[in-house]
ChimeraX commands (.cxc) that place a marker at each C-alpha (Angstrom):
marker #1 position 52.20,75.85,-31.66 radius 0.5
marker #1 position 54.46,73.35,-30.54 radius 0.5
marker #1 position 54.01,70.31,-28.17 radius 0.5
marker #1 position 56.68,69.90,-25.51 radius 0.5
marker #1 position 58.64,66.88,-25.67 radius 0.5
marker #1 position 58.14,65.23,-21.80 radius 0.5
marker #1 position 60.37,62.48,-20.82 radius 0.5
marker #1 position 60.14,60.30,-17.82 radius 0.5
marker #1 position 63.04,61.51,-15.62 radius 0.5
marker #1 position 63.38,59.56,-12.50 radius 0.5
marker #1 position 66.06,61.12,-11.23 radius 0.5
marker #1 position 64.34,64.87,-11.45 radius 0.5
marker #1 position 63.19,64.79,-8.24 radius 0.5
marker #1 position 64.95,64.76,-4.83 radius 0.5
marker #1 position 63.90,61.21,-3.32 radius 0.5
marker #1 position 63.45,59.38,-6.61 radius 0.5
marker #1 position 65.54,56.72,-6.09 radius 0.5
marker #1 position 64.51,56.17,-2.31 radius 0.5
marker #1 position 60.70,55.75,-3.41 radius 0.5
marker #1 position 61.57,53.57,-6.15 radius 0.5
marker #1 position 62.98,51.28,-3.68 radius 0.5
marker #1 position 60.23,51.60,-0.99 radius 0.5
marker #1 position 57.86,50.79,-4.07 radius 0.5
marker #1 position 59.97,47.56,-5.25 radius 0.5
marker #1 position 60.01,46.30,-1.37 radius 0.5
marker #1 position 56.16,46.87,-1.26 radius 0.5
marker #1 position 55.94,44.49,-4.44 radius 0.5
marker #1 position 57.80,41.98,-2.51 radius 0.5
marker #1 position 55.96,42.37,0.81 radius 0.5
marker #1 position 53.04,41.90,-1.78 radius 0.5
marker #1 position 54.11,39.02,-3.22 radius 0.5
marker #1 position 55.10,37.47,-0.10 radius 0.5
marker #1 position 52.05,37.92,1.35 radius 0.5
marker #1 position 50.25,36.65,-1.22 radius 0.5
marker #1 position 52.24,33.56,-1.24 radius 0.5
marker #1 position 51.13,32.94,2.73 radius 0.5
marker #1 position 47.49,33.59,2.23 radius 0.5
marker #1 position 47.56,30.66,-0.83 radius 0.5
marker #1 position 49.15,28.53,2.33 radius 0.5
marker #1 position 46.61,29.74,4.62 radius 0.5
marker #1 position 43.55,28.82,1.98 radius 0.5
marker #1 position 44.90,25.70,0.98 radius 0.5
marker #1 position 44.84,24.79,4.75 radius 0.5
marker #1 position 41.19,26.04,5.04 radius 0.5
marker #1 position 39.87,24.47,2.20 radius 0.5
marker #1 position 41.64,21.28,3.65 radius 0.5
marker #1 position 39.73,21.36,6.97 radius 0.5
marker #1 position 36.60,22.64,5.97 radius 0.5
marker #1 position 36.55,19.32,3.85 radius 0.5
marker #1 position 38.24,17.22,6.10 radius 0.5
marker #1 position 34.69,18.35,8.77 radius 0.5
marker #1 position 32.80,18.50,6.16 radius 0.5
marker #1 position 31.81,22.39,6.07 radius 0.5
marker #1 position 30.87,23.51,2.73 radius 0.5
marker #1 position 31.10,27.10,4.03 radius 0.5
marker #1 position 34.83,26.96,5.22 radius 0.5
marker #1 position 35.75,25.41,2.22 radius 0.5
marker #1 position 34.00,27.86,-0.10 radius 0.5
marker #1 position 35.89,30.73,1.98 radius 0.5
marker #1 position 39.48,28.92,1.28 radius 0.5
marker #1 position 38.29,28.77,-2.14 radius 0.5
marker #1 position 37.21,33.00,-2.15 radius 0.5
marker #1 position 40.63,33.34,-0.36 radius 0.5
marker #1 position 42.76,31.21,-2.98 radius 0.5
marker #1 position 41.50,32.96,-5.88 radius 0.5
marker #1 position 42.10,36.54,-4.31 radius 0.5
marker #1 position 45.31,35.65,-3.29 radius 0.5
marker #1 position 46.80,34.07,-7.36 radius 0.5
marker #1 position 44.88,37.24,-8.25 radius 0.5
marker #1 position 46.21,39.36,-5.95 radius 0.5
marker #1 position 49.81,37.64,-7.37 radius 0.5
marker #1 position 49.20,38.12,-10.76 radius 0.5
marker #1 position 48.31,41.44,-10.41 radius 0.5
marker #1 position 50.85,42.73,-8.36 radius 0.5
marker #1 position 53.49,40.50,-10.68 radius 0.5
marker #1 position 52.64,42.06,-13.60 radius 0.5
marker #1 position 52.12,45.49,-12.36 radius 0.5
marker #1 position 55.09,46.97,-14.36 radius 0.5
marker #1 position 53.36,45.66,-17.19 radius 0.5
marker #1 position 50.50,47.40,-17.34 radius 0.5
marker #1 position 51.71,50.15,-16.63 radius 0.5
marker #1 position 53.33,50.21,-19.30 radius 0.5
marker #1 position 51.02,49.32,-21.31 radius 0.5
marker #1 position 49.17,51.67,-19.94 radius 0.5
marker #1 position 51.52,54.55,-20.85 radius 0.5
marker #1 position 52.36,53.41,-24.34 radius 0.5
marker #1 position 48.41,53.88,-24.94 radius 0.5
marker #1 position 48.55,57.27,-22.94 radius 0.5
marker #1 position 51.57,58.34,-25.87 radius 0.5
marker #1 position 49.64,57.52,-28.70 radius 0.5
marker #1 position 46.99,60.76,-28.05 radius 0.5
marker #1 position 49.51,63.16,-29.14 radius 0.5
marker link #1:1,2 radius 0.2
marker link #1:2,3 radius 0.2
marker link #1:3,4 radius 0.2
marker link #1:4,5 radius 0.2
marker link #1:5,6 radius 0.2
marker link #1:6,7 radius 0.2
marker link #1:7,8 radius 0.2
marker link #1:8,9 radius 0.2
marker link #1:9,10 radius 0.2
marker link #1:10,11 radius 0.2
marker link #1:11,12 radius 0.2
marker link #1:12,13 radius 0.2
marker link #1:13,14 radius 0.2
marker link #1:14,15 radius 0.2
marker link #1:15,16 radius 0.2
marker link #1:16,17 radius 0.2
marker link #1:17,18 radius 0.2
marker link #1:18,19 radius 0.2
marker link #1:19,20 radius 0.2
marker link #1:20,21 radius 0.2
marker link #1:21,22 radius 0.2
marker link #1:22,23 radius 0.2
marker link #1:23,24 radius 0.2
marker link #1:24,25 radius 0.2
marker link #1:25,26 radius 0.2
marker link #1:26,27 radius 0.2
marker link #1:27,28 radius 0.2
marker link #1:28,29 radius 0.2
marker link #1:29,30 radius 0.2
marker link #1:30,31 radius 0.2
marker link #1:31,32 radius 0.2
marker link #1:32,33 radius 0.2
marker link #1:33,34 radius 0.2
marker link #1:34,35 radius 0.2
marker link #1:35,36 radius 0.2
marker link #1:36,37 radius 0.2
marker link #1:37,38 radius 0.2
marker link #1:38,39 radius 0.2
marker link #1:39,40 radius 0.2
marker link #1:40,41 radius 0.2
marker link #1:41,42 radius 0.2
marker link #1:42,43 radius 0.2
marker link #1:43,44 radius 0.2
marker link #1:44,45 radius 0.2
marker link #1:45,46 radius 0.2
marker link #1:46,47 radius 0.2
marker link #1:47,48 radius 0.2
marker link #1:48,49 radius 0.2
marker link #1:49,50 radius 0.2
marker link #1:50,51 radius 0.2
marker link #1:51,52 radius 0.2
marker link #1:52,53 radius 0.2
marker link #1:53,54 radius 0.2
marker link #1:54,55 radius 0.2
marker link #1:55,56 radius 0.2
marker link #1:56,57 radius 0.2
marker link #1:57,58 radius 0.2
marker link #1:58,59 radius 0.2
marker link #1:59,60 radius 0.2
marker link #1:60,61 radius 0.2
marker link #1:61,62 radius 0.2
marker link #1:62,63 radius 0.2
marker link #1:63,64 radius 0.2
marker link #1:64,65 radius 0.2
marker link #1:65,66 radius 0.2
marker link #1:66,67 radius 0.2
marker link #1:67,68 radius 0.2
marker link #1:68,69 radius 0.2
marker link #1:69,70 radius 0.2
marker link #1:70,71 radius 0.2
marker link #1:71,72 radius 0.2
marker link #1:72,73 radius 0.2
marker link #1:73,74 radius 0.2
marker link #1:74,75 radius 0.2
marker link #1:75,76 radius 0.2
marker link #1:76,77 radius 0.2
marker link #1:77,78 radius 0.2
marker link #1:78,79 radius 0.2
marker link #1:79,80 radius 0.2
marker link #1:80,81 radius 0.2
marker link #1:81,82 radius 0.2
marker link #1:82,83 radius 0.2
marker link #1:83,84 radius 0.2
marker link #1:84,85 radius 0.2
marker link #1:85,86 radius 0.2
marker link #1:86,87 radius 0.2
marker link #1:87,88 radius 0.2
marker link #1:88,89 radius 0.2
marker link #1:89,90 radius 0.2
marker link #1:90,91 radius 0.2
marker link #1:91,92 radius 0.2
view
């Protein structure tokens, strides 16, 4: 027995490339977003020390590092998804 040969079609479906670009403006809403909250914990972290609050300075700290990872991730989504799927082909 056989294995069918699959290829990704995205055109095969009605809508295809509609949700491709409602997926490539949610990157950039991502992206953007992620761009304001580095703004927004920079600012924190710059208060918090400027009063001296070790605790609002820890959170712009929390909230700086989600937001490059948030970045990162989001930036090199495509990437690991395809990396992702080029493991996934190897099992046949």
């Amino acid at each position: 027995m056989s294995v069918p040969e699959v290829s990704i079609n995205p055109t095969g479906l009605p809508g295809g490339p509609a949700f491709q670009e409602v997926v490539g403006g949610l990157l950039w809403y991502g992206l953007l977003f992620s761009v304001a909250a580095v703004v927004i914990s920079a600012i924190v972290i710059g208060i918090g020390r400027y009063l001296s609050s070790s605790y609002a300075s820890g959170a712009g700290r929390i909230g700086l590092f989600a937001a490059l990872g948030a970045a990162i991730v989001i930036g090199g989504a495509r990437f690991l998804v395809q990396w992702a799927f080029n493991i996934g082909t190897g099992f046949s």
